[in-house]
N, CA, C and O of each residue as an XYZ file, in Angstrom:
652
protein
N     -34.301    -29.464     15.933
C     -33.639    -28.823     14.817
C     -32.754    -29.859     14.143
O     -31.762    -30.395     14.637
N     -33.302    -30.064     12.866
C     -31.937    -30.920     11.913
C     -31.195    -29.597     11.503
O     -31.364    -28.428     11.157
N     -29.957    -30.881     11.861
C     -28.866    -30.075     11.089
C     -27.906    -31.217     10.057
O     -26.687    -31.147      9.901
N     -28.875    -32.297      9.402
C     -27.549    -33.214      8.880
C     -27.713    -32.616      7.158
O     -28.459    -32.971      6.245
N     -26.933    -31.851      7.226
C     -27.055    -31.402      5.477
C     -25.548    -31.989      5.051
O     -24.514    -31.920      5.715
N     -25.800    -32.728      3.423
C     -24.768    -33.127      3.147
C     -23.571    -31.816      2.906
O     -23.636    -30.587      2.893
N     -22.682    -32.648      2.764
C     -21.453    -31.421      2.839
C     -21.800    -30.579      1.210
O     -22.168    -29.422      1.009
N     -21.560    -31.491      0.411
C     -21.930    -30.814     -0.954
C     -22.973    -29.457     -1.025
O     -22.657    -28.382     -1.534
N     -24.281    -29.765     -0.395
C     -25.126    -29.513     -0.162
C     -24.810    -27.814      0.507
O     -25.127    -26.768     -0.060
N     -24.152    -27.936      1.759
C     -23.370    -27.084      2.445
C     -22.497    -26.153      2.037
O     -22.592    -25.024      2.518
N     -21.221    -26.526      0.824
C     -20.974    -25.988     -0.240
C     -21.381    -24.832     -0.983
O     -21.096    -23.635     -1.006
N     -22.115    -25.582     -1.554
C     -23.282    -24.806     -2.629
C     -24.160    -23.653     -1.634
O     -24.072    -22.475     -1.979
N     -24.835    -23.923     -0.650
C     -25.313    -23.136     -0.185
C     -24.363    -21.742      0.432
O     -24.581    -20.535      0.329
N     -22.933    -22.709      1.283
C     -22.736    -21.475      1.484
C     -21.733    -20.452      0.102
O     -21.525    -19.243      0.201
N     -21.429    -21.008     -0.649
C     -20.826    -20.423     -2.172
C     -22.048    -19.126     -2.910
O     -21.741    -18.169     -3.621
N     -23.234    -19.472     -2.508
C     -24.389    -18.461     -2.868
C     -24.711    -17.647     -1.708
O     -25.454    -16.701     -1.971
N     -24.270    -17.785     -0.219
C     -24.344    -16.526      0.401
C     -23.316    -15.642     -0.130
O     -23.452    -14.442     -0.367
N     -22.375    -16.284     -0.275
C     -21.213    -15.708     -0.718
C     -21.401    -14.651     -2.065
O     -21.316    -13.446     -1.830
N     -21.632    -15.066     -3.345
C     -22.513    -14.461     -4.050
C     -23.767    -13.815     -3.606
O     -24.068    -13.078     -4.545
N     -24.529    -13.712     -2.813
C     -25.354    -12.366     -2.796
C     -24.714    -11.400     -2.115
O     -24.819    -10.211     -2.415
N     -23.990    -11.844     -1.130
C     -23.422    -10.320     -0.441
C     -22.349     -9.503     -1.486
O     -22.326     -8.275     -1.559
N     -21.553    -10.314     -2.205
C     -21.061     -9.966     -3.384
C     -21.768     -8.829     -4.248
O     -21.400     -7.705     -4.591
N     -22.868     -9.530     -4.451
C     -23.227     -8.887     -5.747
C     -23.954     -7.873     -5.009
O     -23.994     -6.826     -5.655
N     -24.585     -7.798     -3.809
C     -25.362     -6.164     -3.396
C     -23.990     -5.403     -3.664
O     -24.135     -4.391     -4.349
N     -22.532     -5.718     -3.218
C     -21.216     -5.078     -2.786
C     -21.114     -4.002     -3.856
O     -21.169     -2.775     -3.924
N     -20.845     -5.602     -5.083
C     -20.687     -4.772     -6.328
C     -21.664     -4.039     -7.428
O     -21.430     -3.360     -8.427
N     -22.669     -4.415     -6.890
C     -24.184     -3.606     -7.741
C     -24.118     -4.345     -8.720
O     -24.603     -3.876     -9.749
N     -23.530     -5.715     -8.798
C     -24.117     -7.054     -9.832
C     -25.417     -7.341     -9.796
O     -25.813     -8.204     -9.013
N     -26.372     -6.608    -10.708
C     -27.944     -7.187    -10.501
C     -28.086     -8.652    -10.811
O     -28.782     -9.445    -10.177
N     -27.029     -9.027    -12.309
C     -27.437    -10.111    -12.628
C     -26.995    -11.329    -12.014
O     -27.648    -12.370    -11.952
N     -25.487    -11.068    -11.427
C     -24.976    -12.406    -10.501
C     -26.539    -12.302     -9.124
O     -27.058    -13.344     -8.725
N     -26.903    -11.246     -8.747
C     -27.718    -11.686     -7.803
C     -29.116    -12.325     -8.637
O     -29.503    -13.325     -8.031
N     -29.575    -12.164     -9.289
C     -30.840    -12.448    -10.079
C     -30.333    -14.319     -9.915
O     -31.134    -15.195     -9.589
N     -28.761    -14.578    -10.251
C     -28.977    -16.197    -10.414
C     -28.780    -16.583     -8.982
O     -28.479    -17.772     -8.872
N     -28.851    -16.001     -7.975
C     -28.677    -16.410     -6.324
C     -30.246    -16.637     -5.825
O     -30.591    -17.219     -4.796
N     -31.464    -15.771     -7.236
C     -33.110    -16.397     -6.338
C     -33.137    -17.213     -7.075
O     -32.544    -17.526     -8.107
N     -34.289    -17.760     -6.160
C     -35.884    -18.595     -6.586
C     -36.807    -18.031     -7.501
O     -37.120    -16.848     -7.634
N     -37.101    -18.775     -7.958
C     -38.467    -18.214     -8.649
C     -39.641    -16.880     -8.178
O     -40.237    -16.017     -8.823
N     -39.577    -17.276     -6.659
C     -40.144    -16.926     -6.086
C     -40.108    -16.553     -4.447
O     -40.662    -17.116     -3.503
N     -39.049    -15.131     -4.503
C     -38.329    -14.990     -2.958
C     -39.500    -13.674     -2.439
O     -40.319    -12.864     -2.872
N     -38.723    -14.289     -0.948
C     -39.591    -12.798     -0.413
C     -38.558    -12.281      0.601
O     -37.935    -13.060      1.321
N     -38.400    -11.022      0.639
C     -37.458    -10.109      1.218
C     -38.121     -9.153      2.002
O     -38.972     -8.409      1.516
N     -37.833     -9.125      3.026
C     -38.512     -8.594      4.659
C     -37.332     -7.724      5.299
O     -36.436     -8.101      6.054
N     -37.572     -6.533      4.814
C     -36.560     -5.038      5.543
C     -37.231     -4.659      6.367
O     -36.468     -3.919      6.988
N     -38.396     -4.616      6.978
C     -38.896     -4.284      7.925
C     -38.061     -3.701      9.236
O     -38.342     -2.577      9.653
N     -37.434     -4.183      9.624
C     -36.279     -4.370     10.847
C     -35.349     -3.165     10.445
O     -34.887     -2.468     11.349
N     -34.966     -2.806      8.732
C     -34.819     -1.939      8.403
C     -35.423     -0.655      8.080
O     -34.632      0.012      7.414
N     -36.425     -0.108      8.279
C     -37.721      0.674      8.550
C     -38.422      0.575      7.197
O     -39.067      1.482      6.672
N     -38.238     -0.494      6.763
C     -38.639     -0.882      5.232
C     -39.961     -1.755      5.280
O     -40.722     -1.680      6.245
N     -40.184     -2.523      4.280
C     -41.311     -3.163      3.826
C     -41.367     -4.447      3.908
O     -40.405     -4.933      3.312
N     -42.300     -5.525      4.541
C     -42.025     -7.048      3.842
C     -42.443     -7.404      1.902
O     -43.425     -7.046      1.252
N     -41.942     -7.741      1.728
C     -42.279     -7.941      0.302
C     -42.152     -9.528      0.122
O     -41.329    -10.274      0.652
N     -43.236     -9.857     -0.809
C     -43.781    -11.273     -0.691
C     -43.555    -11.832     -2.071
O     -43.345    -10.794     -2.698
N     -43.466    -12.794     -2.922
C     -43.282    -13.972     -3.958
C     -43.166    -12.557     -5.396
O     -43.758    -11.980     -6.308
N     -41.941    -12.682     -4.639
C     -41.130    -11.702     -5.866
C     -40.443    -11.974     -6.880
O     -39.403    -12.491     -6.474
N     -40.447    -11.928     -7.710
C     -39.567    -12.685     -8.929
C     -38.118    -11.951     -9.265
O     -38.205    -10.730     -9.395
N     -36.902    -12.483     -9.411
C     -35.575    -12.136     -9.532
C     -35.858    -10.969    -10.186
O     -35.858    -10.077     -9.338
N     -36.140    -10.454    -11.457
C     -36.154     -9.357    -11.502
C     -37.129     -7.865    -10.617
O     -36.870     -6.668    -10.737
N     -38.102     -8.422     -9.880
C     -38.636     -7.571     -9.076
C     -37.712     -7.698     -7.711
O     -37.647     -6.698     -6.995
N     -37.211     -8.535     -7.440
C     -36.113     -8.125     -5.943
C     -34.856     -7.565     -6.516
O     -33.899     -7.729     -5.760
N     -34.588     -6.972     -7.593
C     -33.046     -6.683     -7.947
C     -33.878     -5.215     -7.959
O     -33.364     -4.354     -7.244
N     -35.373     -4.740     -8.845
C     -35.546     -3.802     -9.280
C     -35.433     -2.945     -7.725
O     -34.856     -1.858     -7.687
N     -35.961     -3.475     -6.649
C     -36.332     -2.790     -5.289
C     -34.716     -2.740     -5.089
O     -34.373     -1.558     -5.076
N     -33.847     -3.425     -4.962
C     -32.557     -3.538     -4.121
C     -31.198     -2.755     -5.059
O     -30.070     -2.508     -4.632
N     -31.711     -2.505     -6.340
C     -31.218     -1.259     -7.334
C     -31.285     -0.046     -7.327
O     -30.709      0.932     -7.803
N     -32.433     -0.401     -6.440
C     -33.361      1.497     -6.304
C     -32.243      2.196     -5.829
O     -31.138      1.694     -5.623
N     -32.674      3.802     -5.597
C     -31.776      4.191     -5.043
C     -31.999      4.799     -3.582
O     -31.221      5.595     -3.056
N     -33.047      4.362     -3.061
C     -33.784      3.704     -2.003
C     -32.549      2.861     -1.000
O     -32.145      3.221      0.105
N     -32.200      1.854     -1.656
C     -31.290      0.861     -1.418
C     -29.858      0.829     -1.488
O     -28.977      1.367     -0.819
N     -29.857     -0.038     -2.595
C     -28.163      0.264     -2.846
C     -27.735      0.633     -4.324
O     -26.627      0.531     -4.850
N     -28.738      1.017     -4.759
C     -28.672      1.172     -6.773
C     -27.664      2.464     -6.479
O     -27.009      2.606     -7.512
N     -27.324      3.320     -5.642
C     -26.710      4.913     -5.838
C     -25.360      4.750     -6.062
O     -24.717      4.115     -5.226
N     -24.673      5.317     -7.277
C     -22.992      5.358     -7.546
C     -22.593      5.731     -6.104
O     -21.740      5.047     -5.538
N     -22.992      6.466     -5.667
C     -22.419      7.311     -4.377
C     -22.576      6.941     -3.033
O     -22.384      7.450     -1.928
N     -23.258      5.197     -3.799
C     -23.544      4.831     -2.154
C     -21.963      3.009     -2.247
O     -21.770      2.302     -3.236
N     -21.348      2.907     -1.060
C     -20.535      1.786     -1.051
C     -21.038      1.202     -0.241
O     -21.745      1.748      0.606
N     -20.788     -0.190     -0.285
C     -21.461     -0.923      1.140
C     -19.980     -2.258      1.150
O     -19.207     -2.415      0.205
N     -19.941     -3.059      2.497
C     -19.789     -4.421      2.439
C     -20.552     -5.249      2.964
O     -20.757     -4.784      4.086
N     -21.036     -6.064      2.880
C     -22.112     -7.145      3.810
C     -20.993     -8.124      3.786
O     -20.409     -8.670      2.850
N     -20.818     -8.212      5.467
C     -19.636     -9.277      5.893
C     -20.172    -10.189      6.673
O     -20.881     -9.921      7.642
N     -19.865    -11.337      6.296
C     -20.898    -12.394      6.744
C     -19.888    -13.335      7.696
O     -18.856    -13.892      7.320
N     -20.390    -13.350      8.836
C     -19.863    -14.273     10.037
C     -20.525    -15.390     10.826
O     -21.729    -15.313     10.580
N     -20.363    -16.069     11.392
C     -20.302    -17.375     11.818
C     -22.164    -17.590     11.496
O     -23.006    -16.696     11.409
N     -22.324    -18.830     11.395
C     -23.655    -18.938     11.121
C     -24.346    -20.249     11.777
O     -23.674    -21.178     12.224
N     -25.885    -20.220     11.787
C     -26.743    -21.362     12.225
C     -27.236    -22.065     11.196
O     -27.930    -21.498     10.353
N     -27.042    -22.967     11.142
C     -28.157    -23.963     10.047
C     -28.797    -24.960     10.124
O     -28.350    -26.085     10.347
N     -30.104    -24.605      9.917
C     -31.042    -25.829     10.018
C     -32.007    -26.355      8.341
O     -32.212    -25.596      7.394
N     -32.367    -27.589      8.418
C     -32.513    -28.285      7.737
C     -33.915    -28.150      8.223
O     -34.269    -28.592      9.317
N     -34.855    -27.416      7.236
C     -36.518    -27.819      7.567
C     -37.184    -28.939      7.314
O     -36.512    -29.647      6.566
N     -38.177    -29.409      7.592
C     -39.050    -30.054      7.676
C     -39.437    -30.392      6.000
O     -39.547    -31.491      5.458
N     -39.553    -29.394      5.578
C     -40.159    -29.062      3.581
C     -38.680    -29.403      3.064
O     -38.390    -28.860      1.998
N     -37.794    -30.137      3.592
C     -36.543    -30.039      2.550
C     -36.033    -28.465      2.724
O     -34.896    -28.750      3.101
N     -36.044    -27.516      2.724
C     -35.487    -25.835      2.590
C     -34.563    -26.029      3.825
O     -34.698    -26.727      4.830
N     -33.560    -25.165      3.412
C     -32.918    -24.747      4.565
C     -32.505    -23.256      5.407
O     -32.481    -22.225      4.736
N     -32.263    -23.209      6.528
C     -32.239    -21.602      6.941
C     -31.052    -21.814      7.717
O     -30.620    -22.648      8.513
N     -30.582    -20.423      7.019
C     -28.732    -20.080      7.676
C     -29.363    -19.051      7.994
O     -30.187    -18.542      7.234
N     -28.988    -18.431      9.538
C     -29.117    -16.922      9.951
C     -27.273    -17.079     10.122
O     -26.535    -17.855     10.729
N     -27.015    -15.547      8.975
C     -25.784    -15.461      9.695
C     -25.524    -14.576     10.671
O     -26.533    -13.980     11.046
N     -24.258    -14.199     11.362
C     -24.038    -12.946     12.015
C     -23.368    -11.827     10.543
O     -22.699    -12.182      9.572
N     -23.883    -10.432     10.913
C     -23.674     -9.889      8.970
C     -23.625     -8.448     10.246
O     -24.402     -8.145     11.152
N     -22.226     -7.782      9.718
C     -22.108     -6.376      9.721
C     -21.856     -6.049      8.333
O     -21.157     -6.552      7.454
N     -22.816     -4.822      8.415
C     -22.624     -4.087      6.887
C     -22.506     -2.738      6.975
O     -23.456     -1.973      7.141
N     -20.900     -2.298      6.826
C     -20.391     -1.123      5.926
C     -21.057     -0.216      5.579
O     -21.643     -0.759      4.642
N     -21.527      1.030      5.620
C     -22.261      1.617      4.353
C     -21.689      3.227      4.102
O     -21.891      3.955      5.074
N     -21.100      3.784      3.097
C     -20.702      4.619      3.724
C     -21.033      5.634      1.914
O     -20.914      5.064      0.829
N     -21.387      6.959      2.043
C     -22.090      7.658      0.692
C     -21.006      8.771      0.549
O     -20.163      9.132      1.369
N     -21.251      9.206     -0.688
C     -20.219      9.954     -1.227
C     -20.740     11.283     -1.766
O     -21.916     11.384     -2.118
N     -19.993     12.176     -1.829
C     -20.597     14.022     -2.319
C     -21.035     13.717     -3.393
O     -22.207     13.800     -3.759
N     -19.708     13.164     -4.258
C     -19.878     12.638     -5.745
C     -19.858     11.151     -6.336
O     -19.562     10.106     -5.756
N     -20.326     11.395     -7.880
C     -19.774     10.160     -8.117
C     -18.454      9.772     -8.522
O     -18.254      8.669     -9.032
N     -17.526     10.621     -8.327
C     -15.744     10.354     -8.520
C     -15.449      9.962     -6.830
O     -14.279      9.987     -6.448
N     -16.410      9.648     -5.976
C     -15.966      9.063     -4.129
C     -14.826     10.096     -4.086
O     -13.697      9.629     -4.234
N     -14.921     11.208     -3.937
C     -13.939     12.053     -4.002
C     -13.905     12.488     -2.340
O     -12.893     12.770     -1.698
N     -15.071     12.461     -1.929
C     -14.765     12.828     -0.335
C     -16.171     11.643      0.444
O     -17.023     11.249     -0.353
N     -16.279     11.216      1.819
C     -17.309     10.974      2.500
C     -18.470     11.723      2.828
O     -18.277     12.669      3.593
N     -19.409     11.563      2.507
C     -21.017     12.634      3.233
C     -21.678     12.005      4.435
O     -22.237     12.471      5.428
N     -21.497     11.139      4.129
C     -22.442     10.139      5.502
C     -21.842      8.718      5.626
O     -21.404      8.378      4.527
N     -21.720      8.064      6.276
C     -21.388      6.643      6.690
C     -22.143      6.263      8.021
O     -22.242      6.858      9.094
N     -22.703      4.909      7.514
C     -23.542      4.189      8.855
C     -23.287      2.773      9.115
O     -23.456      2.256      8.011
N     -23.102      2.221      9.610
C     -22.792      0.635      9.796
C     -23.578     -0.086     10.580
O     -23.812      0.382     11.695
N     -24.095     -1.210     10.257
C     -25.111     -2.299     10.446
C     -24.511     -3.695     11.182
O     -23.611     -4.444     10.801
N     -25.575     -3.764     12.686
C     -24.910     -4.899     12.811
C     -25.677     -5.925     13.411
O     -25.999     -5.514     14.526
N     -26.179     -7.197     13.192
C     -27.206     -7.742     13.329
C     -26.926     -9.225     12.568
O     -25.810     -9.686     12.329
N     -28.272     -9.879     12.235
C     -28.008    -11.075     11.506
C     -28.781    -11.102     10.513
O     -29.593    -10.200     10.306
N     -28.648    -12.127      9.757
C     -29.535    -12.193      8.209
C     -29.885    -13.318      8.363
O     -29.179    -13.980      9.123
N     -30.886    -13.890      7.837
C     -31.773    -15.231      7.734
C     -31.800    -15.415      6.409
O     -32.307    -14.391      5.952
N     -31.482    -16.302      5.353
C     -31.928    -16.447      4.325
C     -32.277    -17.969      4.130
O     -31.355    -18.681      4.529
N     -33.167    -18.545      3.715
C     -33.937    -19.366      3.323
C     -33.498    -20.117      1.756
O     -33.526    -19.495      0.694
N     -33.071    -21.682      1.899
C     -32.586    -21.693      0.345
C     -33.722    -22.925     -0.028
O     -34.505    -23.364      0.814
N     -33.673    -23.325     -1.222
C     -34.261    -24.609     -1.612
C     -33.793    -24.914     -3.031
O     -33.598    -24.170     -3.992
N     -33.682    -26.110     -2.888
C     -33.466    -26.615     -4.572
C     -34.366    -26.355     -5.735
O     -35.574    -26.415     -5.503
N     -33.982    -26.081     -6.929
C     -34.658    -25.771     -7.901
C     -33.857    -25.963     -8.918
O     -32.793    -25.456     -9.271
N     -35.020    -27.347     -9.617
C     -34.260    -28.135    -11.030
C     -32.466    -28.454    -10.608
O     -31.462    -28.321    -11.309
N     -32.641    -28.952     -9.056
C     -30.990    -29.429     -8.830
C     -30.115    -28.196     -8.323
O     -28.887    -28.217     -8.407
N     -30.698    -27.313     -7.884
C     -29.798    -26.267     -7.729
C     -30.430    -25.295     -6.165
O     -31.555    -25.035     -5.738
N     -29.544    -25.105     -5.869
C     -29.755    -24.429     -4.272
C     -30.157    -23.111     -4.795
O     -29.477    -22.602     -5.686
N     -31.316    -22.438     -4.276
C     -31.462    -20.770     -4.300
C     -31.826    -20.510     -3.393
O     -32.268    -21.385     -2.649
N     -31.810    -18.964     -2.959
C     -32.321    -18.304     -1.960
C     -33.777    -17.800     -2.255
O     -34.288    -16.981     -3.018
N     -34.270    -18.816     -1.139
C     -36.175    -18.478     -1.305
C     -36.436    -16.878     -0.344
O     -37.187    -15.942     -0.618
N     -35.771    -17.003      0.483
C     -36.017    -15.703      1.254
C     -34.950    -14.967      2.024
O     -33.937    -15.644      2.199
N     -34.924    -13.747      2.530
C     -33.780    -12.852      2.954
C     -34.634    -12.095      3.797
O     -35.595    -11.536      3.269
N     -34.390    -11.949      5.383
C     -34.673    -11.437      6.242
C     -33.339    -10.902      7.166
O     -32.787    -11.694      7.931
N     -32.794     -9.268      7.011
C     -31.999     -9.208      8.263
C     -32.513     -8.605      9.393
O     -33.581     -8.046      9.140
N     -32.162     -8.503     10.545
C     -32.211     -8.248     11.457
C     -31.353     -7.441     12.573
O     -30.418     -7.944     13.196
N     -31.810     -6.135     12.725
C     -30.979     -5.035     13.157
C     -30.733     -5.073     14.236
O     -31.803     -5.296     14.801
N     -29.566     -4.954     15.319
C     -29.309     -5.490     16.253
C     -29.108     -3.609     16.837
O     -29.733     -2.863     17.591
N     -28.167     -3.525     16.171
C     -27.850     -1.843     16.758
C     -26.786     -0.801     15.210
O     -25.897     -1.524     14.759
N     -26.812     -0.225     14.929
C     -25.945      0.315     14.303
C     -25.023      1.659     14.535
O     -25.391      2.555     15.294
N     -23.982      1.700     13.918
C     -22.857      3.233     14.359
C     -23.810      4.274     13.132
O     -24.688      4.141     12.279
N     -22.841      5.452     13.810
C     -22.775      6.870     12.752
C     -24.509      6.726     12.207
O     -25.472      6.203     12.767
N     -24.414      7.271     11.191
C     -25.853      7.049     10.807
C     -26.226      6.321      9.484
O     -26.218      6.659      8.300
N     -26.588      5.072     10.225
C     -27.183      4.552      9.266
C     -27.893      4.898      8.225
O     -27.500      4.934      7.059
N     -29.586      5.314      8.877
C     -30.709      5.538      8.290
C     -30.462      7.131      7.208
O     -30.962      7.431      6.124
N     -29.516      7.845      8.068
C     -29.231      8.763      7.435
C     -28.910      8.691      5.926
O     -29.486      9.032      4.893
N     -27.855      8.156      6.217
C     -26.800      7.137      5.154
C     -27.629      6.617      4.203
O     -27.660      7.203      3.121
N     -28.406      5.511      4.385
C     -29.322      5.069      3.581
C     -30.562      5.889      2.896
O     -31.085      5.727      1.794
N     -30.784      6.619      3.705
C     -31.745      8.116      2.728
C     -31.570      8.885      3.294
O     -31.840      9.192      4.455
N     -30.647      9.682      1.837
C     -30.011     10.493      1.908
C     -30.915     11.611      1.882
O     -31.971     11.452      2.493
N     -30.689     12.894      1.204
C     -31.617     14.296      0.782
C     -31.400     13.941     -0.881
O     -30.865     12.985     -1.440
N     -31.775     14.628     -1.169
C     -31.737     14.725     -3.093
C     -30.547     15.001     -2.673
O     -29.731     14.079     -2.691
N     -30.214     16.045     -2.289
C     -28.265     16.505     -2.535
C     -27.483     14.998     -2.713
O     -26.893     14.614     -3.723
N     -27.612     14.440     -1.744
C     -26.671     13.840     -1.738
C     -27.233     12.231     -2.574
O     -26.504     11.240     -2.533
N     -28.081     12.217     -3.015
C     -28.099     10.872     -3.554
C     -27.726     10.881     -5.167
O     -27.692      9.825     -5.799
């Protein structure tokens, strides 16, 4: 395993994990749209979801908008990102798995006037970056479910009522 990434390098990469967990937080489609590649692939599987393959920024915002995901006024999340691994591939790309608990907690309404469900996630994330035209992006996003509280899955699909 390399791990000699310049510091700059290191920076930048980790300044754009930083920005995607951000922008799922705040339902920024477009700050996340400038965190891909041309061409990412995003693997929920682990989440009872789908792998999805050479997706283009606006097709991974359209899935992760849904309300499937995290597109719902009534849904809050945090993705908190902790200590991490990094290796330096072979192709130039690099892969950070971090450690990531994520928050999730849904609301009656859209004024968050009371709680309906809350589930929390705790596991790691893999994301995959590479340069493009000088610039670090995230080629891929894989997390990985370790165990979660309350109800997650619940939480995450809801009934019509509550979404």
């Amino acid at each position: 395993m390399c791990t000699d990434i310049a510091h700059s390098d290191y920076l930048e990469i980790d300044n754009i994990a930083f920005e995607w967990a951000r922008s799922y937080d705040t339902k920024d489609w477009e700050r996340l749209r400038k965190c891909l590649s041309p061409s990412t692939h995003l693997d929920f599987r682990s989440l009872q979801g789908d792998l999805h393959k050479n997706l283009s920024p606006d097709a991974y915002v359209e899935i992760l908008a849904s309300a499937k995901y995290l597109g719902s006024k009534r849904l809050k999340t945090q993705h908190f990102l902790g200590s991490a691994k990094w290796e330096r591939l072979d192709d130039g790309s690099v892969r950070v798995t971090h450690q990531i608990r994520v928050a999730h907690q849904r609301y009656t309404d859209d004024e968050l006037s009371a709680v309906a469900n809350k589930g929390h996630a705790h596991g790691v994330t893999t994301h995959w970056f590479r340069k493009f035209e000088g610039a670090w992006k995230i080629e891929g996003v894989a997390p990985q479910l370790d165990f979660a509280e309350y109800d997650l899955f619940g939480t995450l699909n809801p009934t019509d009522e509550e979404s």
